[in-house]
Structures are given as structure tokens and as C-alpha cells.
C-alpha positions as CSV (number, residue, x, y, z in Angstrom):
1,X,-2.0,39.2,-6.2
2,X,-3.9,37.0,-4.1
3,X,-2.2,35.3,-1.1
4,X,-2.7,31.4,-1.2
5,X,-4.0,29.6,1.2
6,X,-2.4,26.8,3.3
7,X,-4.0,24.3,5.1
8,X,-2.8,21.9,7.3
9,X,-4.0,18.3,7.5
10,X,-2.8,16.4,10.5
11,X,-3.1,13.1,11.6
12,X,-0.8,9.8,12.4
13,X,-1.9,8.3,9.4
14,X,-0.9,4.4,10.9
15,X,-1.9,3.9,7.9
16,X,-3.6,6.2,5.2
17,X,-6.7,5.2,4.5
18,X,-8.8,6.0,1.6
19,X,-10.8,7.8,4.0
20,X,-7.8,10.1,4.6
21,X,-6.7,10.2,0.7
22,X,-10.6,11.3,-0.2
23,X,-10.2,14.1,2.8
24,X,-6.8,15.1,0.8
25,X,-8.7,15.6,-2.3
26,X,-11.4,17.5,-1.2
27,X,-9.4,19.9,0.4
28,X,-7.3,20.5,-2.6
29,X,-10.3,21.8,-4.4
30,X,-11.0,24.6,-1.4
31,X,-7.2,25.5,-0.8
32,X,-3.9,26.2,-2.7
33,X,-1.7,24.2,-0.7
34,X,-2.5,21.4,1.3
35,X,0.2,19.8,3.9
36,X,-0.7,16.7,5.4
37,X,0.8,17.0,9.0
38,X,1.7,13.5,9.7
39,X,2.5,13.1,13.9
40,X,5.4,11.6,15.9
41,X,2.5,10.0,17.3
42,X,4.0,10.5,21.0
43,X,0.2,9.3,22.9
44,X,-0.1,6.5,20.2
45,X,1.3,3.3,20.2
46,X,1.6,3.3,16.4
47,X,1.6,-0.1,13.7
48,X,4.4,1.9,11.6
49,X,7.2,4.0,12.1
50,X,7.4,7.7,11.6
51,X,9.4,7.0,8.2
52,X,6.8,4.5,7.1
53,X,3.9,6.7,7.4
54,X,6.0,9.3,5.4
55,X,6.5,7.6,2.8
56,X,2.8,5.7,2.5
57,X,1.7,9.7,2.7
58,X,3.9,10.4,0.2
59,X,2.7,7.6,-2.0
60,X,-1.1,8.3,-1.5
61,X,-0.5,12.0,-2.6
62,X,2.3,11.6,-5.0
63,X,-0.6,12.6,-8.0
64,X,-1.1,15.7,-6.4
65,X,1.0,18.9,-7.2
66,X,0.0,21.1,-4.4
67,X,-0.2,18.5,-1.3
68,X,3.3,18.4,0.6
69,X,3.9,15.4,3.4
70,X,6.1,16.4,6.1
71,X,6.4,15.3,10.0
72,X,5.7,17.0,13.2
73,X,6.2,16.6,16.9
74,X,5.3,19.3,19.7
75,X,2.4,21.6,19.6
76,X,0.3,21.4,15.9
77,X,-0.2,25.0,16.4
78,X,4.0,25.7,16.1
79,X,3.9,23.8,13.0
80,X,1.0,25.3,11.4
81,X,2.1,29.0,12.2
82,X,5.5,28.2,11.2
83,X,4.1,27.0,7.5
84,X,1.7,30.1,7.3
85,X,-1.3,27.8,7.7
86,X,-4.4,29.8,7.3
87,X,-6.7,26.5,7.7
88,X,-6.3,23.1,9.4
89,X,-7.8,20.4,7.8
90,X,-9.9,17.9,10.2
91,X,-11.8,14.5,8.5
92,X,-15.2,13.5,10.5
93,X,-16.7,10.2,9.4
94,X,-19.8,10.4,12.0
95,X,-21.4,11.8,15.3
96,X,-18.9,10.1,17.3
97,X,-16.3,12.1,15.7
98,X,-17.7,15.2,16.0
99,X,-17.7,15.7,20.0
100,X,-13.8,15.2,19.8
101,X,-13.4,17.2,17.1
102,X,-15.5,20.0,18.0
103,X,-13.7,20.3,21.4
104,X,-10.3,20.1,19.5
105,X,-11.6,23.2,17.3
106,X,-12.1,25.3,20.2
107,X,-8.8,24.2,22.1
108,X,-7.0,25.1,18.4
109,X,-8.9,28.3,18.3
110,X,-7.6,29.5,21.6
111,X,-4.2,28.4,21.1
112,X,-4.3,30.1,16.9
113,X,-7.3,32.7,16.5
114,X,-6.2,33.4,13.2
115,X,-6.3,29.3,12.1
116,X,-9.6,28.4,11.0
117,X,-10.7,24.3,11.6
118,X,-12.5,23.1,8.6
119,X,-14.5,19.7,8.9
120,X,-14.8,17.7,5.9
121,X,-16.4,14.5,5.4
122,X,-15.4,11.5,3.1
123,X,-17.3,10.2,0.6
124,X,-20.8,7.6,1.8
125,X,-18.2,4.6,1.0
126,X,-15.4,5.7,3.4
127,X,-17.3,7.0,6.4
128,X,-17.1,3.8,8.8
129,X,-13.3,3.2,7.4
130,X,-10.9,4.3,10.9
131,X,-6.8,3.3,10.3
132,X,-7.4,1.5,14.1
133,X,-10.3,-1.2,11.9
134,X,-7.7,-1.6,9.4
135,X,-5.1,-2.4,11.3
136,X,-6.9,-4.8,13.3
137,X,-8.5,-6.7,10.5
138,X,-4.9,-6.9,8.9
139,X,-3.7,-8.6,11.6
140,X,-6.5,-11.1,11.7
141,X,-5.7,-12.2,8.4
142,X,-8.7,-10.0,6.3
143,X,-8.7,-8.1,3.3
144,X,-8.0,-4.3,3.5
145,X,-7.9,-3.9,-0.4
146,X,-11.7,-1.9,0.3
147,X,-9.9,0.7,2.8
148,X,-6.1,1.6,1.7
149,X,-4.3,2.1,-1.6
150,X,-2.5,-1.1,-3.4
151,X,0.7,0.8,-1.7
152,X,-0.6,1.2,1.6
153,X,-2.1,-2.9,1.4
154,X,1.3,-4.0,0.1
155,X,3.2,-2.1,3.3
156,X,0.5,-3.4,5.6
157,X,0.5,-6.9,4.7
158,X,4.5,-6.8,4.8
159,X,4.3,-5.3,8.2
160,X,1.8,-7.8,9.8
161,X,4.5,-10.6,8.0
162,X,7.1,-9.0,10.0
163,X,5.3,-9.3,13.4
164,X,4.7,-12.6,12.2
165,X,0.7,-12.4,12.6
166,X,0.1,-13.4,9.2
């Protein structure tokens, strides 16, 4: 029997975009399990709390049987070794992205020969969506319904109420 393959998604997810959820999806039609990774966040000043961004993960991905939403702090590669990762899972929306993320892929591939980065894109319609636009625009008072889920909008406008920013 073939051995499945696990890939890791990380990310702080302050909040899930759709961006992120249309990552999610088309990396569970290339692997058998898919665990999105969310981060402490310890060099981010983050919108949400650990627990919030849990559960809005948890929401976005509640449809799908083989995607898993767990924390992490510490190195990424101690988590995805411990899980068995075979793959980690990294989004690029443009050019910009990329020399980041190709820089990340060879520190990663020092530090886990055997972990392989796959970039995926999101769809045309999600490309210029980034959770640091959407946060911003919440707290100006704009409409997000374009970039998050109805559960992630309903947490974010809550949250923004709660700073009093609305």
C-alpha cells in the first residue's frame, strides 16, 4: 500500500482569506492530507488571537475531510517532521512574493532535505487579496465580504467593534 502524503500549510492566517481557503483546496487535490500550520505568530503583531485563528481555520476547512488545523510555535521544520510531512504547502499571489518565498524554500531545504516546498497560486480573483489589506480596510469601515468567508467577515467585523474602530 501506498504511503500518503502529508503536506503542511503554514501561515498566521490573521485572518483566512479566501486566497488562503482556495490554496487549501488546491492542495487537497495533489495530497492525502493537508495540515494547515497556523503560527504563534511570535514576529507578528497579530489582529486575532492564537484561538481565534484556530477556530476561523477550522471553520474555513470544516467541508474538508482530509485538511487538519492545528497550532505551532518554534521551528516549522520540528512540526512538519514530527507530522511526517512529505510537502509544505506555500501560496504566492505575485512576483513580489516569490523572492521571499524562494529564499524561504532554500533555507527549508537546508534545514529538511527530505520536505519538498510546493508553490501554488490562487485563483485570477484572489491573487492581490493579502490578510494585512483586509485587516486594514476592516478597520476603515470597508466591506471584506469579496476577500473572507461569511465566518471569517462576521469574526472580523466583531473584532474591529471590540477595538472600537467601527
Amino acid at each position: 500500500m501506498a504511503q500518503s502524503v502529508i503536506a503542511v500549510y503554514p501561515g498566521t492566517f490573521d485572518p483566512m482569506t479566501l486566497g488562503h481557503e482556495d490554496v487549501i483546496r488546491r492542495a487537497t487535490q495533489l495530497f492525502d492530507r493537508v495540515i494547515v500550520a497556523v503560527a504563534a505568530g511570535h514576529h507578528k503583531k497579530a489582529m486575532f488571537t492564537l484561538q481565534e485563528r484556530i477556530e476561523m481555520a477550522k471553520d474555513v476547512v470544516a467541508g474538508y475531510k482530509q485538511v487538519s488545523v492545528e497550532s505551532f510555535s518554534g521551528l516549522l521544520r520540528d512540526f512538519v517532521v514530527a507530522r511526517g510531512g512529505k510537502a509544505m504547502v506555500r501560496g504566492l499571489r505575485a512576483v513580489t512574493d516569490f523572492d521571499y518565498e524562494f529564499q524561504l524554500a532554500g533555507m527549508n531545504r537546508s534545514l529538511m532535505p527530505d520536505v519538498e516546498t510546493v508553490f501554488l497560486t490562487p485563483s485570477d480573483k484572489y491573487q492581490f487579496i493579502s490578510s494585512t489589506f483586509v485587516r486594514e480596510i476592516a478597520v476603515l469601515g470597508g466591506e471584506v465580504d469579496k476577500f473572507v468567508s461569511t465566518t471569517v467577515q462576521q469574526r472580523l467585523m466583531e473584532k474591529v467593534r471590540s477595538l472600537g474602530r467601527e
